[in-house]
C-alpha positions in Angstrom: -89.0 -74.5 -48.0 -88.4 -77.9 -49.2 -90.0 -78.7 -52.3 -91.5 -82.3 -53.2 -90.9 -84.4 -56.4 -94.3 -85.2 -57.1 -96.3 -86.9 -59.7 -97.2 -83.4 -62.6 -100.5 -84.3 -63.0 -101.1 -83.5 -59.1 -100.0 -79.6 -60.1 -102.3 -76.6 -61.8 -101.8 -73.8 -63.8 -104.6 -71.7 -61.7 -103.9 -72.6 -58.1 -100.0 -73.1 -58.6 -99.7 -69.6 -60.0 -102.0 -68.0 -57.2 -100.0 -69.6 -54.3 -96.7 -68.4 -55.6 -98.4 -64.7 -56.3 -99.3 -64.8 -52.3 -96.4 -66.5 -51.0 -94.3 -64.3 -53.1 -95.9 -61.5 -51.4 -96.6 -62.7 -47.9 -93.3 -64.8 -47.3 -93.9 -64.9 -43.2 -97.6 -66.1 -44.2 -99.1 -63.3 -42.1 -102.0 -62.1 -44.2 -104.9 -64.7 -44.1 -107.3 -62.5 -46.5 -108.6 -64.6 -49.4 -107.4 -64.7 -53.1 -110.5 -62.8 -55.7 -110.4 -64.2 -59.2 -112.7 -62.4 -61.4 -113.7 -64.1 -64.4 -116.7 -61.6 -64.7 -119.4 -63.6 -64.6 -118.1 -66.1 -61.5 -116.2 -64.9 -58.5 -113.9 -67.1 -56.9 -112.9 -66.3 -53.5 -110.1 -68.9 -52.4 -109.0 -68.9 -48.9 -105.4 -68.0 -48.3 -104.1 -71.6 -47.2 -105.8 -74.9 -49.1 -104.3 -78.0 -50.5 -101.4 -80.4 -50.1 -99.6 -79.8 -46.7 -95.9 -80.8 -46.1 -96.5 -84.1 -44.7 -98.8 -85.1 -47.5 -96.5 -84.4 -50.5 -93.8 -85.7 -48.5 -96.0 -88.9 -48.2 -96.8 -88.8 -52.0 -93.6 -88.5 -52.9 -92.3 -91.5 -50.6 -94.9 -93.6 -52.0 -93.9 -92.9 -55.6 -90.4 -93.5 -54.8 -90.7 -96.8 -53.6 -92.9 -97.9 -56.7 -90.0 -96.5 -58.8 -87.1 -97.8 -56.7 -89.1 -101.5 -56.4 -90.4 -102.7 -59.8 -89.8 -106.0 -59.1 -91.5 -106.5 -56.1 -94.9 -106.4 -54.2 -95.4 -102.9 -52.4 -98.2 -102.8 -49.9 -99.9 -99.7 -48.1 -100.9 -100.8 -44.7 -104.4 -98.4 -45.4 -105.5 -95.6 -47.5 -102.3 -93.2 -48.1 -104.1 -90.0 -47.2 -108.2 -89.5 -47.2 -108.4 -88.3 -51.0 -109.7 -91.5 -53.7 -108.3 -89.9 -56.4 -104.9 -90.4 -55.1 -105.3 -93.5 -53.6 -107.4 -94.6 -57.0 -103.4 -93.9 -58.3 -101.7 -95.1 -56.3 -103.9 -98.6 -56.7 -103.6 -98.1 -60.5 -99.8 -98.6 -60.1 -99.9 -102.0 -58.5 -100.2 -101.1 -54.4 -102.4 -103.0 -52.6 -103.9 -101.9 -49.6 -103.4 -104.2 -46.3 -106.3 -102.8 -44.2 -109.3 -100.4 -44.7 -109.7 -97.0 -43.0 -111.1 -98.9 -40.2 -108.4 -101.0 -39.6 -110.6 -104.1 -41.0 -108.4 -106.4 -42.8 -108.4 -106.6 -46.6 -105.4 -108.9 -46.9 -104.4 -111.2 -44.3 -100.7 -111.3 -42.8 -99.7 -114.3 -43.4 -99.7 -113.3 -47.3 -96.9 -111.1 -46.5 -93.0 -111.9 -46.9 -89.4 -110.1 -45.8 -89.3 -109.6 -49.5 -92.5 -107.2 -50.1 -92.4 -103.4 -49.8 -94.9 -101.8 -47.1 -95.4 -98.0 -46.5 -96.7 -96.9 -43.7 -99.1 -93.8 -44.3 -98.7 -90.1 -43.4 -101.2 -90.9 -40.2 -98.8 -93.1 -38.9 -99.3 -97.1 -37.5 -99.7 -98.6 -34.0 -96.7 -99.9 -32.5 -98.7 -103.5 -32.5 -98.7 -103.6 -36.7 -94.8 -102.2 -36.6 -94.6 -105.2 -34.0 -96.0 -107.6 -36.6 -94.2 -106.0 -39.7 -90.7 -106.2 -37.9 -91.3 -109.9 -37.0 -92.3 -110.8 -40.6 -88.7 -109.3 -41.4 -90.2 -105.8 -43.0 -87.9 -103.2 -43.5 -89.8 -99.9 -42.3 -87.9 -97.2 -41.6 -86.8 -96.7 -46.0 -90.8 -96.0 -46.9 -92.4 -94.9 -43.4 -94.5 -91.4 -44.5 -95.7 -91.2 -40.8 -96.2 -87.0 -40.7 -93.8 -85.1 -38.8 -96.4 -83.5 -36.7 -98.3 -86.6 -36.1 -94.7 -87.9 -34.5 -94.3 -84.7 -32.3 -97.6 -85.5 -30.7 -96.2 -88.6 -29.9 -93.1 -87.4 -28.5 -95.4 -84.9 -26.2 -97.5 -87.8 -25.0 -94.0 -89.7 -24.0 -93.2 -86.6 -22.0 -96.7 -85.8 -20.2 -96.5 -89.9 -18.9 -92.5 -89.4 -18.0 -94.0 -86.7 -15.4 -97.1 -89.0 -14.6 -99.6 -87.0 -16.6 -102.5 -88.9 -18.1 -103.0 -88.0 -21.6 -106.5 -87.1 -23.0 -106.3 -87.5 -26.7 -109.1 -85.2 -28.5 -109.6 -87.3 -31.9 -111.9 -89.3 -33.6 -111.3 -93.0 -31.8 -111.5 -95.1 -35.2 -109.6 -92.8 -37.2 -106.2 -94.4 -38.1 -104.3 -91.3 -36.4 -106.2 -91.2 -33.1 -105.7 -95.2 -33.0 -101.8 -94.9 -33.9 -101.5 -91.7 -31.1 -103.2 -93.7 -28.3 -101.4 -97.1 -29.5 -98.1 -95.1 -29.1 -99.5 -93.0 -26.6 -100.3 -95.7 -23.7 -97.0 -97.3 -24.0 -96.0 -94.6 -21.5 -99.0 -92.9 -19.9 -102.5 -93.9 -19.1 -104.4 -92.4 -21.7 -108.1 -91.5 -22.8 -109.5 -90.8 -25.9 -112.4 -88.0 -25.9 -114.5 -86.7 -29.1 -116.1 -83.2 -28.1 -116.5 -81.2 -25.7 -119.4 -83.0 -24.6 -117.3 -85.7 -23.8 -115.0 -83.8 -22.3 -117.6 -82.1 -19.6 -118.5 -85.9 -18.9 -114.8 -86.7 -17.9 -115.0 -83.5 -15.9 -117.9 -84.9 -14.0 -115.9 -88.2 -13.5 -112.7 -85.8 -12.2 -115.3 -84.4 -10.0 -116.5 -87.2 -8.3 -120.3 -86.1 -9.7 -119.9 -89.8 -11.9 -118.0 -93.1 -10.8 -115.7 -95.4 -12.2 -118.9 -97.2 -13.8 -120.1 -94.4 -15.3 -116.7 -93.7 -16.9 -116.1 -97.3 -17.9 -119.9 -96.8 -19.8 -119.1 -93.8 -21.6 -115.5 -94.4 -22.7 -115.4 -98.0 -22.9 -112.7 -99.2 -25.3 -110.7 -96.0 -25.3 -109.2 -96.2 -22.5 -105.8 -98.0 -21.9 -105.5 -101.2 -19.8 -105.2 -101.1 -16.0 -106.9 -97.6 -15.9 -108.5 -96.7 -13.1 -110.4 -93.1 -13.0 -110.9 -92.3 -9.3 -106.4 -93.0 -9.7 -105.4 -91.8 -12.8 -107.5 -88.8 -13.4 -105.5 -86.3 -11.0 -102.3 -85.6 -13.4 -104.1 -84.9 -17.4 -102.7 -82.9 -20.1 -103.9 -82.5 -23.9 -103.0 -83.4 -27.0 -104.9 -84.1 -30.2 -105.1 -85.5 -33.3 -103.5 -83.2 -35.7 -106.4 -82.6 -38.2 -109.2 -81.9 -35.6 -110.4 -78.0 -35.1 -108.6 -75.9 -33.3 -110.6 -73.7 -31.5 -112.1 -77.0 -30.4 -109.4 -78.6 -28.9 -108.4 -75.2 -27.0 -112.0 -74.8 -25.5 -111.4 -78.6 -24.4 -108.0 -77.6 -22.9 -109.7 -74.6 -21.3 -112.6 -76.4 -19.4 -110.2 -79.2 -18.5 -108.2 -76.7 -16.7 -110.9 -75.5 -14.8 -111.8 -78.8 -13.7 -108.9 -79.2 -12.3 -108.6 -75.6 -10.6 -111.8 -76.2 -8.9 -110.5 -79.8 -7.2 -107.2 -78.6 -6.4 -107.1 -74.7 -6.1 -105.0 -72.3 -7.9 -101.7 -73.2 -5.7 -101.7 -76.6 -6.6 -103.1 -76.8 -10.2 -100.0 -76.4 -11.9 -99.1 -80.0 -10.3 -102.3 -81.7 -11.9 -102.6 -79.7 -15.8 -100.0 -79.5 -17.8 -100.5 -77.0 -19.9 -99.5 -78.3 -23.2 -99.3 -76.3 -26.3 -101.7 -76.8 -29.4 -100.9 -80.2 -31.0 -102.3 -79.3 -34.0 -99.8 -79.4 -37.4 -99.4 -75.8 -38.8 -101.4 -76.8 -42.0 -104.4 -77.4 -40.2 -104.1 -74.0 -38.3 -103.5 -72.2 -41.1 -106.2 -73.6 -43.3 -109.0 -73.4 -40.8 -107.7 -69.6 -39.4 -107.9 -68.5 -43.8 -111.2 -70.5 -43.6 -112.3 -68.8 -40.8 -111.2 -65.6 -42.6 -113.7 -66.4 -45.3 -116.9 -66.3 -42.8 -116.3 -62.3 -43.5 -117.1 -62.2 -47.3 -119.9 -62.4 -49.1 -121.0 -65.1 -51.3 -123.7 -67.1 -53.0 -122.2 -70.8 -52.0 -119.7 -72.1 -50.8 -117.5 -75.4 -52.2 -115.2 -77.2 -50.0 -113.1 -80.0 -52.0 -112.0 -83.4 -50.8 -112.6 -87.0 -49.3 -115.4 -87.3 -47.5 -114.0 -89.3 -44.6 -110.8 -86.7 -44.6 -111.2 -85.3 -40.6 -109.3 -81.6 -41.6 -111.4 -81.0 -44.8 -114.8 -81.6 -42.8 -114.1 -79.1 -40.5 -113.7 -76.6 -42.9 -117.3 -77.4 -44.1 -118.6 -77.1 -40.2 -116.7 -73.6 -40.5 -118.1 -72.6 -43.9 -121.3 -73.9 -43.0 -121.9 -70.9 -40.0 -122.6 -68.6 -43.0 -123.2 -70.4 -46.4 -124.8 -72.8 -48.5 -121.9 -75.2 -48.1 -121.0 -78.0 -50.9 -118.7 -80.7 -49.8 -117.4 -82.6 -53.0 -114.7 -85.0 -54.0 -114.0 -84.1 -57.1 -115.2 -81.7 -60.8 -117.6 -85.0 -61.2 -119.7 -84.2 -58.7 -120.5 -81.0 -60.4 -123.6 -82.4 -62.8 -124.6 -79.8 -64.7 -125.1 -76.0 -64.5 -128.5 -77.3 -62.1 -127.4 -80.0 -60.0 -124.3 -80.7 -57.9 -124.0 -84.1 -55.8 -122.4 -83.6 -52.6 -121.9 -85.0 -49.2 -123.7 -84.1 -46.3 -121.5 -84.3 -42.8 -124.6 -84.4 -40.5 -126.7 -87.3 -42.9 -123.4 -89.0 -43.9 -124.9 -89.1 -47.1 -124.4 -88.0 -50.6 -126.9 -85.7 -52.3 -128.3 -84.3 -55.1 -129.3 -80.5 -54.8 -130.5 -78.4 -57.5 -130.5 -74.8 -58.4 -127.0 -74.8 -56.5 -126.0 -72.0 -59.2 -128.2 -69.1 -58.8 -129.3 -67.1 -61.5 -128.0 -63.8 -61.4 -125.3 -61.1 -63.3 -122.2 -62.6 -61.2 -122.1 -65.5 -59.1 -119.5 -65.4 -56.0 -118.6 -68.6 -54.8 -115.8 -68.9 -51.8 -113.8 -72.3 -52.7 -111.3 -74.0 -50.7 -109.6 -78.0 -49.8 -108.4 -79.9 -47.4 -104.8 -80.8 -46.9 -105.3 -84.2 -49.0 -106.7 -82.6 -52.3 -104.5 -82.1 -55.3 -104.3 -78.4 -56.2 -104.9 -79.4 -59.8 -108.4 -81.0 -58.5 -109.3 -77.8 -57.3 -108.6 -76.2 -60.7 -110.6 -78.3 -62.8 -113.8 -77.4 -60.6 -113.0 -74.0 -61.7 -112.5 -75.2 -65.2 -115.8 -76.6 -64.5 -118.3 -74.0 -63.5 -116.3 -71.6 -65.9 -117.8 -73.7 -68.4 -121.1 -74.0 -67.0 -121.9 -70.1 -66.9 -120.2 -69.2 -70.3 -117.8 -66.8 -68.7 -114.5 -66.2 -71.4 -112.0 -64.0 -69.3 -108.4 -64.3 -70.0 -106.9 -66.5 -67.3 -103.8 -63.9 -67.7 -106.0 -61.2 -67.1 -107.4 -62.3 -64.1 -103.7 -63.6 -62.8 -102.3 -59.8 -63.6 -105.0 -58.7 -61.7 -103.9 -60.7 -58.8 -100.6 -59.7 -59.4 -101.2 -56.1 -58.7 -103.1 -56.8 -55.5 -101.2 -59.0 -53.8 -97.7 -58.6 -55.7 -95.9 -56.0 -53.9 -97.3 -57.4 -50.8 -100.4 -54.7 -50.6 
């Protein structure tokens, strides 16, 4: 596995050391149960996957490279790097500006930029109307383009469903910058759609159906459709793909119903013409992390934490996971951990942040399940533990507890 040269302080001497324990032991990643530290009085129950994925060190490291390879000049990051503040709080702190907001609002116009300045584009990827822009300005892009890997092969799959005149239905989030790069690049060769839920979905049905009209469509998806679309025409070829960090069981019951749809219009002979049946577009990071998440819902536990940005799509999901069976903190960072009584946290449903008390209960030994999205340092992740180890007074040996692992998971038991 290729390994990243990243910034030291993004590492840990907890989570590092339990990662290689399990991957040590489980080198085909098969066994999904979770991690127990014991630190006697607090239980941590880590899921088996968490953390920085492969296309966000890879996009870490980029960025660091080109601040290192370009002192002299202005580097720009066309938006956020990945959803996490403290690393794009770094990444700002080294002199990158940021060219547009998670929105795609614009925070510096581009007329300020020249041939000579540095822009990265971020792991989610651009439109092909900003690489447009960047390329007639003179930008070099290929040297410092982070796009993901996995984000790219969705691409390449929704080339291939409009080479064989498949309309693509994008299950995303329509303002995240992923979903708005996939359907940029998307609609360059296919008519494409871009659906939330399943709700949606079932509403497209009906329009498949016939049981809504080409108003009705043009009301409910307006603006996320591409140009020229016409839904009683291009709604008889569809296949699925997805942005990468949405959940997976989601996108599958959207691909399932879809399939139906179209097996009721056009009968079992002929619905092989008008579904393609497209594998999961999902990156392996996010299947792994929500299937170890999922693995969680079988323990017991007091609370729940889930660590990362609050507008980061992947790490949300494992909260509407966690959420099913505990008392479920979403947090940033160890500051949002108060005191021993009060924890500040945001709510998905209020989009809000919080205060709740008596998050801690008061008992012998608290057992908390902890896990983080694919855009949280590992090292963030320890200093919560740091945190609430110092909170509740408990003093056992980190060693201890690693040995302890050791002989669990070590010889792949």
């Amino acid at each position: 596995m290729k390994s990243f040269n990243i910034p030291e302080y993004y590492r840990s001497p907890i989570i590092s050391r339990v990662k290689n324990i399990r991957s040590a032991a489980d080198k085909r990643k098969k066994d999904f149960s979770p991690s127990v530290l014991n630190f006697g009085k607090v239980e941590f129950v880590l899921a088996r996957h968490f953390g920085f994925c492969f296309g966000v060190e890879n996009a870490i490291e980029i960025s660091y490279r080109a601040i290192e390879e370009n002192p002299n000049k202005r580097i720009f990051l066309l938006s956020q790097m990945i959803h996490n503040p403290g690393v794009n709080d770094d990444l700002e702190a080294h002199g990158i500006r940021f060219i547009q907001d998670t929105l795609g609002n614009q925070l510096i116009d581009w007329n300020e930029l020249s041939a000579e300045d540095i822009v990265i584009i971020p792991a989610f990827g651009t439109t092909v109307e900003i690489e447009e822009r960047l390329k007639n300005i003179g930008i070099e892009l290929q040297q410092y383009d982070t796009t993901c890997p996995f984000v790219t092969r969705v691409w390449k799959k929704s080339e291939k469903l409009g080479t064989d005149d498949h309309t693509v239905i994008i299950h995303g989030k329509d303002k995240h910058e992923e979903t708005r790069a996939t359907f940029s690049h998307s609609r360059q060769h296919a008519k494409s759609v871009v659906i939330r839920d399943i709700s949606e979905a079932k509403m497209l049905g009906e329009v498949i159906l016939g049981e809504k009209n080409k108003a009705d469509f043009e009301h409910i998806f307006g603006g996320r459709y591409s140009e020229n679309f016409d839904s009683d025409r291009d709604l008889d070829k569809i296949g699925v793909v997805n942005q990468t960090t949405m959940l997976a069981s989601e996108t599958q019951e959207i691909s399932d119903y879809l399939h139906q749809i179209m097996l009721q219009k056009f009968g079992q002979e002929k619905v092989s013409n008008h579904f393609a049946n497209t594998r999961d577009t999902l990156c392996y990071a996010t299947n792994d992390n929500q299937t170890a998440t999922s693995n969680l819902l079988n323990e017991q536990a007091d609370l729940a934490i889930v660590v990362g940005g609050y507008n980061s799509s992947n790490t949300s999901h494992l909260v509407e996971l966690l959420e099913q069976n505990f008392s479920t903190y979403f947090i940033k960072n160890e500051d949002e951990l108060l005191s021993t009584n009060t924890i500040r946290h945001f709510n998905l449903h209020q989009k809000e942040v919080l205060e709740s008390e008596n998050y801690l209960p008061q008992k012998e030994q608290i057992r908390i399940i902890l896990t983080s999205g694919a855009s949280c340092p590992d090292a963030t992740v320890d200093r919560i533990i740091q945190k609430i180890l110092s909170f509740t007074g408990a003093d056992v040996d980190l060693d201890e507890v690693m040995n302890n692992l050791q002989k669990k998971f070590g010889d792949g038991v």
